[in-house]
C-alpha positions in Angstrom: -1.5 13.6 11.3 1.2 16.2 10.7 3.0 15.4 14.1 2.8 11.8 13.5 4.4 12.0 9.7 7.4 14.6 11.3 7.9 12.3 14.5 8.6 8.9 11.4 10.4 10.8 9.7 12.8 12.0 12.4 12.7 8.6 13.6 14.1 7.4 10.3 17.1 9.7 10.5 19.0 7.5 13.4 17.6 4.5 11.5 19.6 5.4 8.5 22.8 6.7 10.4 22.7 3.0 11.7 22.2 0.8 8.6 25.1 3.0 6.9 27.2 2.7 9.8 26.9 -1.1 10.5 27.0 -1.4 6.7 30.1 0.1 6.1 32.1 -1.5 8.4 30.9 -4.6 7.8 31.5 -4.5 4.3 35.1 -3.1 5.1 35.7 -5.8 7.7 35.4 -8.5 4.9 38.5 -10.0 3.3 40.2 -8.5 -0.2 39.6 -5.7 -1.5 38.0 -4.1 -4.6 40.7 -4.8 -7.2 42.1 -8.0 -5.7 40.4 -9.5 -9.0 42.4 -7.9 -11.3 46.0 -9.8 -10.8 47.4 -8.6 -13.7 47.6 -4.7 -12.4 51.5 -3.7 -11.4 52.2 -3.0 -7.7 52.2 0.6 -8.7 49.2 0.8 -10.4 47.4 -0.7 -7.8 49.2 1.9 -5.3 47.7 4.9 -7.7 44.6 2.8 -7.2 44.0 3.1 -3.7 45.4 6.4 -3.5 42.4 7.6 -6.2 39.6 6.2 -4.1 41.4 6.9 -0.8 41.3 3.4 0.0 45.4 3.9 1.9 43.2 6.6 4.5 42.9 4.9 7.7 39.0 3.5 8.5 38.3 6.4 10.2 38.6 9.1 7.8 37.1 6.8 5.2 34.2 6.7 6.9 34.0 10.4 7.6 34.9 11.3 4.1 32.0 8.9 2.9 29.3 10.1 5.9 30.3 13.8 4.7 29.6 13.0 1.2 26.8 11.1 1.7 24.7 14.1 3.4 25.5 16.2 0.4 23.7 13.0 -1.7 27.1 11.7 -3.1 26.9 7.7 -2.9 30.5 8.3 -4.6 31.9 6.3 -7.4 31.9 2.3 -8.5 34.7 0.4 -8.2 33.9 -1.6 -10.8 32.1 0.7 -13.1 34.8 3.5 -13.4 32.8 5.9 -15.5 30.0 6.3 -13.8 29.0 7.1 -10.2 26.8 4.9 -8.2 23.8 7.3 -8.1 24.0 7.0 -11.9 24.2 3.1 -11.8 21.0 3.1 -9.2 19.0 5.4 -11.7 19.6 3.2 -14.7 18.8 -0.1 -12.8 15.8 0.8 -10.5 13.4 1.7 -13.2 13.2 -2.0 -14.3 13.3 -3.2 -10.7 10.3 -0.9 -9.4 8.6 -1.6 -12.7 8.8 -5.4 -11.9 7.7 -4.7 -8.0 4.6 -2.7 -9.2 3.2 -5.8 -11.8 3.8 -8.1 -8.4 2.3 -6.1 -5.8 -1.0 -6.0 -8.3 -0.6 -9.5 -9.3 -0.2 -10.2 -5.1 -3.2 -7.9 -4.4 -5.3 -9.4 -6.8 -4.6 -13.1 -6.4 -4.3 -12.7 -2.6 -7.6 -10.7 -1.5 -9.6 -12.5 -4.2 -8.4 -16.0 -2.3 -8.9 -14.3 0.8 -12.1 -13.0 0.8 -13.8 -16.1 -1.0 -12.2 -18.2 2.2 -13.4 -15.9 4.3 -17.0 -16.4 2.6 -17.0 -20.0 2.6 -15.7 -20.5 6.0 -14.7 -23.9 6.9 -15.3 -25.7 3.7 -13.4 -26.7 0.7 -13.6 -23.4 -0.7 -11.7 -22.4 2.6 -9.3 -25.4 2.8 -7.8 -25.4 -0.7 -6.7 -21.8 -1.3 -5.5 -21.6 2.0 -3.7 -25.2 2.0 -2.1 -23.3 -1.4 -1.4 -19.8 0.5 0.6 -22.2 2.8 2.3 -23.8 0.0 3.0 -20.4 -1.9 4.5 -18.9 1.5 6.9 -22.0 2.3 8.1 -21.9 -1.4 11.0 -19.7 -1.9 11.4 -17.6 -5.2 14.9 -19.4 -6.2 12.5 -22.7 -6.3 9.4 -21.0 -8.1 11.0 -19.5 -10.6 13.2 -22.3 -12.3 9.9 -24.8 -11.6 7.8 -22.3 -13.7 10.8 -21.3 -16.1 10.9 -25.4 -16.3 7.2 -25.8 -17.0 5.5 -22.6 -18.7 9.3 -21.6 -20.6 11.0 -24.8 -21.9 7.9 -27.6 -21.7 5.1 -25.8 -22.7 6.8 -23.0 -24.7 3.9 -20.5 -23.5 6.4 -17.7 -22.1 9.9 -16.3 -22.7 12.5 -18.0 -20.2 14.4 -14.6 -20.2 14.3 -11.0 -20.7 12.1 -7.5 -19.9 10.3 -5.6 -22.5 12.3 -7.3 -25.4 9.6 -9.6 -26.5 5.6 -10.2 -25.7 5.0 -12.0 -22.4 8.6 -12.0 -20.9 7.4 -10.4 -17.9 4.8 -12.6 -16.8 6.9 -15.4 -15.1 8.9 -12.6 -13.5 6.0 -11.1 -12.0 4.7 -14.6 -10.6 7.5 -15.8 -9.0 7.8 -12.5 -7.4 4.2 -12.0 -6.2 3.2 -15.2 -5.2 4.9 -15.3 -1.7 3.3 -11.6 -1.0 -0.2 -13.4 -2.5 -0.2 -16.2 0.1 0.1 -13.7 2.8 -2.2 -11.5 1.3 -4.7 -14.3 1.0 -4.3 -15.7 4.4 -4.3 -11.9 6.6 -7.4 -11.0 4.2 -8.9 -13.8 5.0 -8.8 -13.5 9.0 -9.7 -10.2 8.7 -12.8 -10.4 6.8 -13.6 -13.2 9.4 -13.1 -11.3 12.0 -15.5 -8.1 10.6 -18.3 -10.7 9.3 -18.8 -11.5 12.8 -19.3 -8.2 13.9 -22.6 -7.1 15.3 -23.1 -4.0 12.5 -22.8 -6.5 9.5 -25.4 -8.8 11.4 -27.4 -5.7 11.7 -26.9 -5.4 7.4 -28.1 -8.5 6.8 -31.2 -8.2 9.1 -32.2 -5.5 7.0 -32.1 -7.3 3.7 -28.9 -5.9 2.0 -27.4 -7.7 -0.5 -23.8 -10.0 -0.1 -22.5 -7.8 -2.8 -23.3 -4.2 -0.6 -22.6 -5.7 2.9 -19.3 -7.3 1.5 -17.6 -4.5 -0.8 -19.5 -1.6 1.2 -19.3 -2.2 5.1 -17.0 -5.4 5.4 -14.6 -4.8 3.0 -12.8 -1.5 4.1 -12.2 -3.0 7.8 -11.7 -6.4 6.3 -8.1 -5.1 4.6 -7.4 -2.8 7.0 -4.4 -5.7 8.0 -3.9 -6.1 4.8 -2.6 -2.2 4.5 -0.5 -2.7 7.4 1.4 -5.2 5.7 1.7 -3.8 2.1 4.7 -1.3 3.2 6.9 -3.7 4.6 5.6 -6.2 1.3 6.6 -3.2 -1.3 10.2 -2.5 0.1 10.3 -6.3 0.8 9.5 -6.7 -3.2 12.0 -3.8 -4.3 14.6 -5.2 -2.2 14.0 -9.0 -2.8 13.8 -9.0 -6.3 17.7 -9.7 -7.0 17.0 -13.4 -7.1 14.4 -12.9 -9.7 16.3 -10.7 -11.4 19.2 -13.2 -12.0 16.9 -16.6 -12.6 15.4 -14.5 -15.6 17.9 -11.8 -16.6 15.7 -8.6 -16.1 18.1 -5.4 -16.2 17.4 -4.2 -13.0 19.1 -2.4 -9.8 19.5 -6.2 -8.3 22.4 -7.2 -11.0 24.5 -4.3 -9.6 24.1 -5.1 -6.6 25.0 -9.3 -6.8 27.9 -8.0 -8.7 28.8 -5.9 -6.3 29.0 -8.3 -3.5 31.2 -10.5 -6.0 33.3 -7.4 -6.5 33.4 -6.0 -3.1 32.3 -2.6 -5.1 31.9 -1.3 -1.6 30.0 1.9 -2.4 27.5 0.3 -4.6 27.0 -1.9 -2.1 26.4 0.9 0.7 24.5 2.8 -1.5 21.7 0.3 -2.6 21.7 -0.8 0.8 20.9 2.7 2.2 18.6 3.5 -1.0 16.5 0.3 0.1 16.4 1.0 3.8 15.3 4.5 2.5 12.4 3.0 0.5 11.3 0.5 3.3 11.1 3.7 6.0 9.0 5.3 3.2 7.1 2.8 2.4 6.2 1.7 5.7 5.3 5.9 6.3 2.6 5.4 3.4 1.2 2.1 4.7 1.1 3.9 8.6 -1.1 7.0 6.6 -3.2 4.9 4.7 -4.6 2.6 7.8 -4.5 5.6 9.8 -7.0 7.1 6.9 -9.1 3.6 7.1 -9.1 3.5 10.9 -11.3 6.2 12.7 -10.0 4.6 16.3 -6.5 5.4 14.9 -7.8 9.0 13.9 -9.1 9.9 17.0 -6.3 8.4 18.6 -3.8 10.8 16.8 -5.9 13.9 17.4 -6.1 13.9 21.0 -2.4 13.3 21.1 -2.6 9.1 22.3 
């Protein structure tokens, strides 16, 4: 297991060197510049400008300067926020984004495996059909839709929820937390669902109920643990897919998170806060995907075996 966490990780190290590389030259290669916005700055202002963030360097050293920097952890400074650096602006604004990813990964896991598995145990009747006809809906539905449709319904006609905020008053993170999970739900419900299919057909759980054990001890004891094993493959690339896709949410109902520095920086062309969210997000997705490779790897003997003899 050792050689298999130290062979990802070294794996992610070229990874990284690529998304920063492509990532900073794209963003470079895009027209204006960081302080094109502000017309009202003299010529020689905006000389002193470019000189301070060595923006009048040719590409080349830029991106050396900024490589060097980055492998001593300096993400550098905003462009937009001059007094403070980007690391700074990531630390204030992640807590509320990770805090939101955490309530719709439950509410996903929850929603999704309960739909799943009750599909699964009514196979190929209307207890099948209509929570997976509403996975299907829930996966073609795209957050910027959800969110103003629920916002709509549960915020302004019914008056049940908060149309905006985190933390400041009760129930202003439930909308939030739906229109985030629900796309990671229907996925959930639909891979938990084939995968309990596919282990309640096996001959071991015939065997369990040939000896009289109970639904509840042949489902949550023997079927169950093989049953999500898919469903573990797919919650790293969900998690980093939550943390890193939660910008839209963010926006439809204002929660002070990492995604409003990062829409603003795009509008700003605040090009290292946009490198370094980008990099601290493909750094959570190679971890996160680490954890959800260990954790199927603990579920799957095969996978165990496989690993100590060296396959």
């Amino acid at each position: 297991m050792l050689v298999f966490i130290l062979k990802r990780l070294l794996q992610a190290i070229p990874v990284l060197f690529l998304v920063t590389t492509a990532t900073f030259f794209m963003v470079r290669s895009a027209p204006g510049g960081p302080f094109d916005k502000d017309r009202s700055i003299p010529p020689e202002v905006m000389t002193q400008l470019n000189k301070r963030y060595h923006l009048d360097d040719p590409l080349w050293k830029q991106y050396l300067d900024y490589m060097g920097n980055l492998v001593k952890g300096d993400f550098g400074p905003s462009f937009k926020y001059a007094s403070h650096s980007v690391t700074e602006l990531i630390a204030a604004g992640f807590p509320a984004t990770a805090e939101l990813s955490l309530y719709a990964i439950l509410f996903a896991l929850v929603a999704g495996l309960s739909a799943g598995i009750y599909a699964a145990l009514k196979h190929n009747t209307a207890g099948d059909y209509i929570p997976m006809t509403t996975a299907m809906l829930g996966i073609c539905m795209p957050t910027f839709v959800l969110g103003p449709i629920l916002l709509l319904i549960f915020g302004l006609w019914l008056g049940w929820l908060p149309v905006a905020g985190w933390g400041q008053v009760p129930g202003d993170k439930v909308l939030p937390t739906i229109t985030l999970g629900s796309v990671y739900a229907a996925y959930i419900a639909r891979i938990s669902r084939g995968g309990m299919l596919e282990v309640l057909s096996q001959d071991y759980i015939r065997t369990a109920r040939a000896k009289g054990l109970s639904n509840f001890r042949i489902i949550f004891v023997h079927a169950l643990r093989g049953g999500i094993a898919p469903v573990v493959s797919f919650l790293g690339p969900a998690i980093a897919g939550l943390l890193a896709g939660s910008f839209v949410v963010e926006s439809i109902f204002q929660v002070p998170g990492l995604g409003r520095f990062y829409v603003m920086a795009a509008f700003n062309r605040d090009y290292t806060m946009i490198l370094g969210c980008t990099i601290f997000f493909a750094f959570l997705i190679i971890v996160f995907n680490l954890l959800s490779d260990i954790l199927l790897v603990w579920l799957n003997p095969k996978l165990r075996q496989q690993l100590s003899n060296g396959v």
